[in-house]
N, C-alpha and C positions, 0 to 999 in steps of 0.2 A: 214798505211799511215793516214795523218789528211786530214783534209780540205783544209790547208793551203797550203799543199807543190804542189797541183796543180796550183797555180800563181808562174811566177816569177815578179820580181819588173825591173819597167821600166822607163826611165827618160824621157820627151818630150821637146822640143828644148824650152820652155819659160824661162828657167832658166838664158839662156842667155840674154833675156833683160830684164827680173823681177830682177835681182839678186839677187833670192834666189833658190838654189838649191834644200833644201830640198822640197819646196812644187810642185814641180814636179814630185816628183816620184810620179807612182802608182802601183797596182799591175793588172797583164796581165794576161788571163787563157791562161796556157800551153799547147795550142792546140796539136801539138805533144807530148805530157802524154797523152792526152784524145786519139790519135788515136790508140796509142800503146798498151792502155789497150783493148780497140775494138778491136784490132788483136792479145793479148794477146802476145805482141814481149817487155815483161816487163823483161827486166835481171836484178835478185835477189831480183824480188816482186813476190813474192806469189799471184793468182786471189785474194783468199781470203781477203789478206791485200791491195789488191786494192779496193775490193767490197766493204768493211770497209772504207777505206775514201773517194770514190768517191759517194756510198749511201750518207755520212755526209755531204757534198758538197754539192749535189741536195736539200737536207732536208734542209739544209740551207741559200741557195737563194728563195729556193720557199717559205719557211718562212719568209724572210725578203720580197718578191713581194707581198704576203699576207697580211701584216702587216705592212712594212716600206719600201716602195720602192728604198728607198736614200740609202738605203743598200747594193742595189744587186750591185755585181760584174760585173754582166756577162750581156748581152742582150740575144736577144728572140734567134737568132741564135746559139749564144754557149750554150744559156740551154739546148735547143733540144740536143747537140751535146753529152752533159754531160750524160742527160737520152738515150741515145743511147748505149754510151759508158756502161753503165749501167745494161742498159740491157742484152749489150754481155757478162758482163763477168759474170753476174748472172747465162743466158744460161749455160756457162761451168762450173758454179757449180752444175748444177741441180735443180736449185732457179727456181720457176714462181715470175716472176715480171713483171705487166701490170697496171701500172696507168692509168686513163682515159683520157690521153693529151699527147700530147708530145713535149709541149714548155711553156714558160709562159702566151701566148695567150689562147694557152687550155685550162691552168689552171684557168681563170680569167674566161672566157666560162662555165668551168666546175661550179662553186662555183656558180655564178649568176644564171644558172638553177636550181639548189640545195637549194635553199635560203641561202645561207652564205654570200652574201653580206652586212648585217646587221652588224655584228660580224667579227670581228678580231679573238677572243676566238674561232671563230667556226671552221674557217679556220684554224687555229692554233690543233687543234681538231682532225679534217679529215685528217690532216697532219701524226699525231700522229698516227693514226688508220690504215693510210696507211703502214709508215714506220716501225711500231713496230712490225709486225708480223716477217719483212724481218732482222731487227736486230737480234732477237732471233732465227732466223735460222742462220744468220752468227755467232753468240754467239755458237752453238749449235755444230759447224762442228769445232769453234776453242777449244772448250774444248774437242772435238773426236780427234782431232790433236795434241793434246799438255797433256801430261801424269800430267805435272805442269804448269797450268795455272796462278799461284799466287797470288797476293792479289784481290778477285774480288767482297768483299762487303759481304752481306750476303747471303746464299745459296738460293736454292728453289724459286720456281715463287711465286709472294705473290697471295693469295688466294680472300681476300675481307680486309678491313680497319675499323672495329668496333670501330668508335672515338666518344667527343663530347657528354657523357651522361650529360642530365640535372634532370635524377630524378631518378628512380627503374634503380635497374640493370636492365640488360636484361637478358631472358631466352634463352638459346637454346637449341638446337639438332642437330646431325647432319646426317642432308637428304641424304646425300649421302658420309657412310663412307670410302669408297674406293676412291671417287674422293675427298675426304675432302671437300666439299659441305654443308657449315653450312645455318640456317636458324633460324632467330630471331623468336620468337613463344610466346611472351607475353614483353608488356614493351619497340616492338619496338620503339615506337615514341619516347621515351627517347632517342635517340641516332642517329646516321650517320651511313652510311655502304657505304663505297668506293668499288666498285667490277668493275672496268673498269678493262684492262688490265696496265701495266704500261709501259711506253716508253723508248727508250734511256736516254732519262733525267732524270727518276726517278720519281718526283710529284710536278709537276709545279704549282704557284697557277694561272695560265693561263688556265691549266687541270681542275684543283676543278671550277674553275667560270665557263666554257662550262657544267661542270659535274653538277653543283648546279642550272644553267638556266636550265636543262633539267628535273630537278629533282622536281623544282618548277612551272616549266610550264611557263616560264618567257619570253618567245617567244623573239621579238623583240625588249626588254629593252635593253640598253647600257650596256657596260661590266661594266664602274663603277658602276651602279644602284644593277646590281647584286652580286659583288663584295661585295659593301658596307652590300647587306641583309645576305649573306654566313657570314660576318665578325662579325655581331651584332648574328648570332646563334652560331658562337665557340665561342665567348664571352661567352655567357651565360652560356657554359662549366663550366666556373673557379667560384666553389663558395663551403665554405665551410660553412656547417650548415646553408646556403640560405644566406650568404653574400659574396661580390667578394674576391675571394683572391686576394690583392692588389700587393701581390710577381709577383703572375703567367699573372695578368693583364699587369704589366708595362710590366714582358720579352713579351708578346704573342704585346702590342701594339707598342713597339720602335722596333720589328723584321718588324710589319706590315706597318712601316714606308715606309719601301723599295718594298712594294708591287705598291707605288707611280708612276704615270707613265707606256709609255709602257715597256721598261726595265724591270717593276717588272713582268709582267706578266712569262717572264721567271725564275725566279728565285722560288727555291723550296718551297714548300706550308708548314708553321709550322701547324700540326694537333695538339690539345688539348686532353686529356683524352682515350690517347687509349691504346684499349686493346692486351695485350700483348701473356698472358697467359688469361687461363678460369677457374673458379672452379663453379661447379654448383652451389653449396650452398653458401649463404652469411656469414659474417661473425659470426652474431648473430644467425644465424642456423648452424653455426659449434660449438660456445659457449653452444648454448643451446643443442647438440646431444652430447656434451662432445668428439666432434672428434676436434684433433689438427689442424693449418694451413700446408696448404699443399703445398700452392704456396703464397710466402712472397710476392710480388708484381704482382698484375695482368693489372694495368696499369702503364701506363707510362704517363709521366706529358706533354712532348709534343714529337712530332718526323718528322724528318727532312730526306725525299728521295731524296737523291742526285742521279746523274749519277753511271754509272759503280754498282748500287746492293748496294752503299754505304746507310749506315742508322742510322742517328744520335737523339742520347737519349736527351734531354734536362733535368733534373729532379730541382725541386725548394722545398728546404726543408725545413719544417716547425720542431720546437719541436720534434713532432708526430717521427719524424724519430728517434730521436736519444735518446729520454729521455721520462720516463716515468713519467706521473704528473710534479714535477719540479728536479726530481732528474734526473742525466747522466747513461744512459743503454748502458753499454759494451754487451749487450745482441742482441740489437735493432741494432746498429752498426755495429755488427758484421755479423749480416743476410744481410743489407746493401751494404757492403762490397762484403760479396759473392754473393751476387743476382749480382753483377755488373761485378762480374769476369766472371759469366755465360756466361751474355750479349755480352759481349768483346769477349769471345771465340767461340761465335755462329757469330762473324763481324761486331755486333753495334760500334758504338764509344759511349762512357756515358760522359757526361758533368753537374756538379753539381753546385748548385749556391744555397747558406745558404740563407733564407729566411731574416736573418738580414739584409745579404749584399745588399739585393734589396728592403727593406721595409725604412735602419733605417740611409741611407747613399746616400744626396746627387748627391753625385759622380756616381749612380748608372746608369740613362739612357746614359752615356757617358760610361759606362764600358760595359755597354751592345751594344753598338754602333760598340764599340772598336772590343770585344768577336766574333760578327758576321761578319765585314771586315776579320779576322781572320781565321774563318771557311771559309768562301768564300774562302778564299787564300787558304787554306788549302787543300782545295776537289778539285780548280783548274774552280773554274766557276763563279767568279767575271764578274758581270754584270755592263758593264757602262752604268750611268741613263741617 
């Protein structure tokens, strides 16, 4: 079940003396679906696929009372009603689920004692932190359920996010190799390290700027303020031999365009420079040990966590990829190629973009404009501004 399909649409008598019909409809929460799933008298809904869009439902009013109140649907009565509903049918899965409110009044109570009243991002945050454990258990019991669960993104819980280098590699080890447990051990300040957990959404950049205030100690700055400081250090990412790459600059700032606004906050966070694979040694310490490369690409030029585990490759290619000095390498290309088919088969999507096409052509921040409405469409989470 979605979100939606708990309203139905309702006309109210002005239509008849406005004359216009359309602007009368609205849509109405479907109080009997809400009690039905409470008593669990759901014919040919599964708990499970109630818990799935009636969670999405709650997560999504209380976001919108958080953050933009002209949004919510529902009032203080039917939210309680919803987290009720909720709650029961969680009960008959085996689920603990206890938020600390149980209406939007709570909620607003709750955050003001907490200090979240500052931040939009914060609320947006605590949200996440709430309902993310409760998804990956519902996620958990339909992959025990379903022998083929089908296309679901890329596998495995992500670990941590090693993006964003501006200087030395970085060194690691790993602290703990059973729980794959890495730990940066020289050269961390060159870089970023995402290790929250990650949401239904995937990686919002509404996520990164809560993530990045806490990170900086940025207390009760405004989300733009912090936003903007997050934006000028992945920047700093994109540089080759200490000058910008002007390819990866223009895609990383006509994407950042749409971070504009509250809108952007929801939409997914482009990360720069990250790592993908690891090789301990650099490349001039494999040249100089006279050992061959091992791992033909260990980052990636940027990456994009959608919803549903989905995870998209950006990559912007200079020379360096295909051609060696000034001559064409069917050599270089050809590793390229398979490094990409890898990719693809482990659940990335890879999207490439020739560095001519974005250095040496106009047309370029409009193709780029274009390329990402596209994507949006594509993954199913076009956010109106």
């Amino acid at each position: 079940m979605k979100a939606a399909d708990f309203f139905r649409i309702e006309q109210d008598s002005t239509w008849s003396t406005n004359g216009d019909p359309w602007s009368s409809w609205h849509d109405v929460l479907d109080t009997g679906l809400i009690e039905r799933i409470k008593r669990g008298n759901l014919d040919g809904v599964t708990d499970l696929d109630a818990a799935q869009g009636i969670s999405r439902l709650a997560y999504q009013e209380l976001l919108h009372y958080g953050t933009n109140q002209k949004e919510c649907k529902l009032d203080n009565d039917e939210m309680a009603e919803v987290l009720s509903a909720l709650r029961a049918v969680l009960r008959r899965l085996g689920i603990g689920f206890r938020p600390p409110f149980r209406d939007f009044t709570g909620f607003h109570g709750y955050w003001s004692k907490h200090d979240m009243g500052y931040s939009w991002a914060a609320r947006r945050g605590y949200l996440s932190e709430l309902f993310g454990p409760l998804w990956e258990q519902l996620d958990g019991l339909e992959d025990a359920q379903s022998a083929s669960a089908g296309y679901r993104g890329v596998d495995g819980q992500m670990q941590n996010i090693i993006f964003a280098s501006t200087g030395f590699k970085p060194e690691m080890v790993m602290r703990d190799a059973i729980n794959n447990v890495v730990e940066i051990v020289e050269h961390g300040d060159s870089c970023l390290v995402y290790d929250r957990p990650l949401t239904d959404a995937g990686l919002t950049w509404g996520e990164a700027v809560a993530w990045w205030r806490d990170k900086q100690a940025l207390g009760q700055a405004d989300d733009r303020a912090v936003g903007h400081d997050l934006y000028r250090r992945l920047r700093a990412s994109m540089k080759d031999n200490g000058q910008e790459n002007q390819a990866e600059v223009l895609l990383f700032n006509t994407y950042c365009e749409r971070y504009r606004g509250e809108a952007g906050m929801k939409r997914p966070v482009l990360l720069p420079q990250v790592y993908l694979h690891y090789d301990p040694l650099t490349r001039k310490q494999r040249q100089k040990l006279h050992k061959g490369d091992r791992l033909k690409r260990e980052r990636m030029d940027f990456l994009l966590m959608w919803p549903g585990r989905a995870r998209v490759v950006i990559e912007v290619d200079g020379k360096q990829h295909y051609a060696e000095g000034k001559t064409a390498s069917p050599r270089l290309y050809a590793e390229m190629v398979a490094e990409d088919r890898a990719l693809r088969l482990k659940g990335y999507e890879v999207y490439r973009f020739g560095g001519y096409e974005l250095t040496d052509n106009p047309g370029a921040p409009a193709t780029l404009r274009q390329f990402f409405d596209d994507l949006e469409a594509c993954y199913g989470t076009t956010v109106s501004s």
